[in-house]
N, C-alpha and C positions, 0 to 999 in steps of 0.2 A: 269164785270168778264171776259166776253169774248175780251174786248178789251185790258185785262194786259195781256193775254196768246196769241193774237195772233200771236206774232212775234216766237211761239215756236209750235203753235197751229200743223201745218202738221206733225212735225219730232216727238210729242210726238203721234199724232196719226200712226206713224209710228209704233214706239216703241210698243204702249199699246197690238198694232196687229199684233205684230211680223210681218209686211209688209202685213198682211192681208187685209185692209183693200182698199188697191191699185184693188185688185181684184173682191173686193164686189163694186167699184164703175163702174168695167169695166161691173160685171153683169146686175148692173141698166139700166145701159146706154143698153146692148143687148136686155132687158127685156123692155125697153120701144120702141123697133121698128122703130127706128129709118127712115127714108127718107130723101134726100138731100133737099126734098122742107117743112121737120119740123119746127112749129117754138117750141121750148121746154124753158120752166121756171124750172132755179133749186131755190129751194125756199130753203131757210136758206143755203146759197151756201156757208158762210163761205170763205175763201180764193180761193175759185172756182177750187177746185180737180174736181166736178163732171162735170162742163161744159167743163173745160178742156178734162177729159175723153169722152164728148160727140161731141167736136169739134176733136178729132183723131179718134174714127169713124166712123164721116160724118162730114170732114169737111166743105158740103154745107150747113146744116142745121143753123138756127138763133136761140141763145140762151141767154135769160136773165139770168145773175147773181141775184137775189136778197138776200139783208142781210138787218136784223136789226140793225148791228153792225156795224159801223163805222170801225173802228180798224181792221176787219174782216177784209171787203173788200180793206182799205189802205196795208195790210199786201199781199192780193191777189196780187196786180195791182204793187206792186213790181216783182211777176213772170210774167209779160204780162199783156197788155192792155188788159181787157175783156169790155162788154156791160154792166155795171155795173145796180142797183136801191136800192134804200133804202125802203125796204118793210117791214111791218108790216104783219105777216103771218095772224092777224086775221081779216084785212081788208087792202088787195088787192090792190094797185094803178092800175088795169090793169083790161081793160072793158070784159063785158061776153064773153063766147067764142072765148077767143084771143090767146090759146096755142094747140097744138097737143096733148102737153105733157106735164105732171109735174112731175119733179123726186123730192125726196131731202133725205140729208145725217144727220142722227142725229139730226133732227129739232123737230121733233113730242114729243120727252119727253119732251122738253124746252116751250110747248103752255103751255098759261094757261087753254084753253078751246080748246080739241084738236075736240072735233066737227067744231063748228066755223073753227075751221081750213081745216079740211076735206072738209066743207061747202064749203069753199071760194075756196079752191083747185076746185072742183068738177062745181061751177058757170064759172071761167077763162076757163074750157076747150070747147074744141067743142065737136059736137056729135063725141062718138066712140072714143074720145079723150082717153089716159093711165093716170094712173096714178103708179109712184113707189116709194115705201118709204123703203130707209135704218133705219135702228135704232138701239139699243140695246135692250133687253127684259128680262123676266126671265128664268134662267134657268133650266129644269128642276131637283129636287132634285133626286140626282142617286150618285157613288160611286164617280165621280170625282167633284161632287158639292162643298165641302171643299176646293178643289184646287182652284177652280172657285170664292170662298167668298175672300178667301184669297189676291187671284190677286187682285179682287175689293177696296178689304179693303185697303190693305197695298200695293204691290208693286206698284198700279199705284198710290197710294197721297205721296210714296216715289219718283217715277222718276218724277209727278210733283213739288214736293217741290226741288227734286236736276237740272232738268231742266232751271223752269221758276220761283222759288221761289215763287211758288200761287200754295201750297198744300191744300189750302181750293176750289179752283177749280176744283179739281181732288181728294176731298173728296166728291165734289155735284156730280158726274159721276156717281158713285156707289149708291150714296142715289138717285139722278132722276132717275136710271135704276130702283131701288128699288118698286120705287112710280110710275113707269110707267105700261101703260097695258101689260097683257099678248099677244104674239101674237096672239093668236086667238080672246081674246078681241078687237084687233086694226081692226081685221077683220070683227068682226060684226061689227065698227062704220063705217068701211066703207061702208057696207052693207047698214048703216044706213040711211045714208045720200043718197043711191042710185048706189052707184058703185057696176057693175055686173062681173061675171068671178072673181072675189076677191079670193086671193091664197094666198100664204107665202111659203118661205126656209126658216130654219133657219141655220145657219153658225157659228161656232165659237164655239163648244160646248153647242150648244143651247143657246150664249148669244145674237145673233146676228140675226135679221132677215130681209127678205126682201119681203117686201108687195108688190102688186102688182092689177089693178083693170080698168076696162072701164068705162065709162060713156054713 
């Protein structure tokens, strides 16, 4: 799925967030702390918006792209050579303790087993190491929540079907946000597994949040 959309993948993520989403990436990237001598993993890096973002500001720091996706990362490396890996988020090509940081954009509804995920994140880092996670979530139900279903529902599997002609891609968006944890849920697993100082913003009308956690 993700490799029929990725040649549409960034400019609909444009679209869905009214350019929002350009912002929530530059957060991450502030929110992880960056250092010229970091090494940082984006993990479901996707076309690599977020490494991108992390190589403009610091661009000394060393950063792996990883994707599950093929298609992804072909579709990234048409905007600039990155550091590319083909990683499985729930088991890691990359030895204990071998990142500063781990950021990622939209990855965490897509695990099947989002501990295991957390898990593995949480093993790659060092001590004191960050971790931040972009995502979507729920929102909470208040007077502009209609509006909120609505966009889910219908305009974004309309701008994906008039787009990329893969309106069944961008009718899973809304159903994975659906089936995915609440923020504060994503917070106790990270809890769980051991990450301390664990926080959240949410952004976007509360559909949008950003985790954030030490090790």
């Amino acid at each position: 799925m993700f490799s029929q959309i990725a040649g549409h993948y960034d400019l609909m993520n444009r679209l869905m967030t009214v350019g929002q989403d350009t912002r929530w990436r530059r957060e991450v990237i502030r929110r992880a702390g960056l250092t010229p001598a970091s090494h940082l993993l984006d993990l479901g890096a996707g076309t690599g918006d977020l490494t991108r973002a992390a190589l403009r500001q610091q661009p000394g720091c060393q950063v792996v792209a990883a994707d599950f996706t093929l298609g992804m990362m072909q579709a990234g490396n048409q905007r600039g050579r990155l550091d590319w890996s083909a990683a499985d988020a729930l088991h890691l090509p990359f030895p204990e303790a071998g990142f500063d940081v781990v950021v990622s954009g939209f990855l965490m509804r897509n695990v099947l087993d989002v501990r295991q995920a957390l898990q593995e994140q949480y093993r790659v880092l060092n001590s004191g190491g960050r971790i931040v996670i972009l995502d979507t979530t729920h929102p909470r139900r208040n007077l502009l929540y209609p509006f909120l279903w609505l966009h889910l529902h219908l305009v974004i599997p309309f701008l994906g079907a008039l787009i990329t002609g893969q309106r069944e891609a961008y009718t899973y968006l809304p159903e994975s946000t659906e089936k995915f944890l609440y923020a504060e849920q994503l917070a106790s697993a990270m809890q769980a597994v051991g990450f301390k100082n664990v926080a959240f913003r949410r952004r976007m009308f509360g559909t949008i949040a950003i985790h954030w956690g030490q090790k």
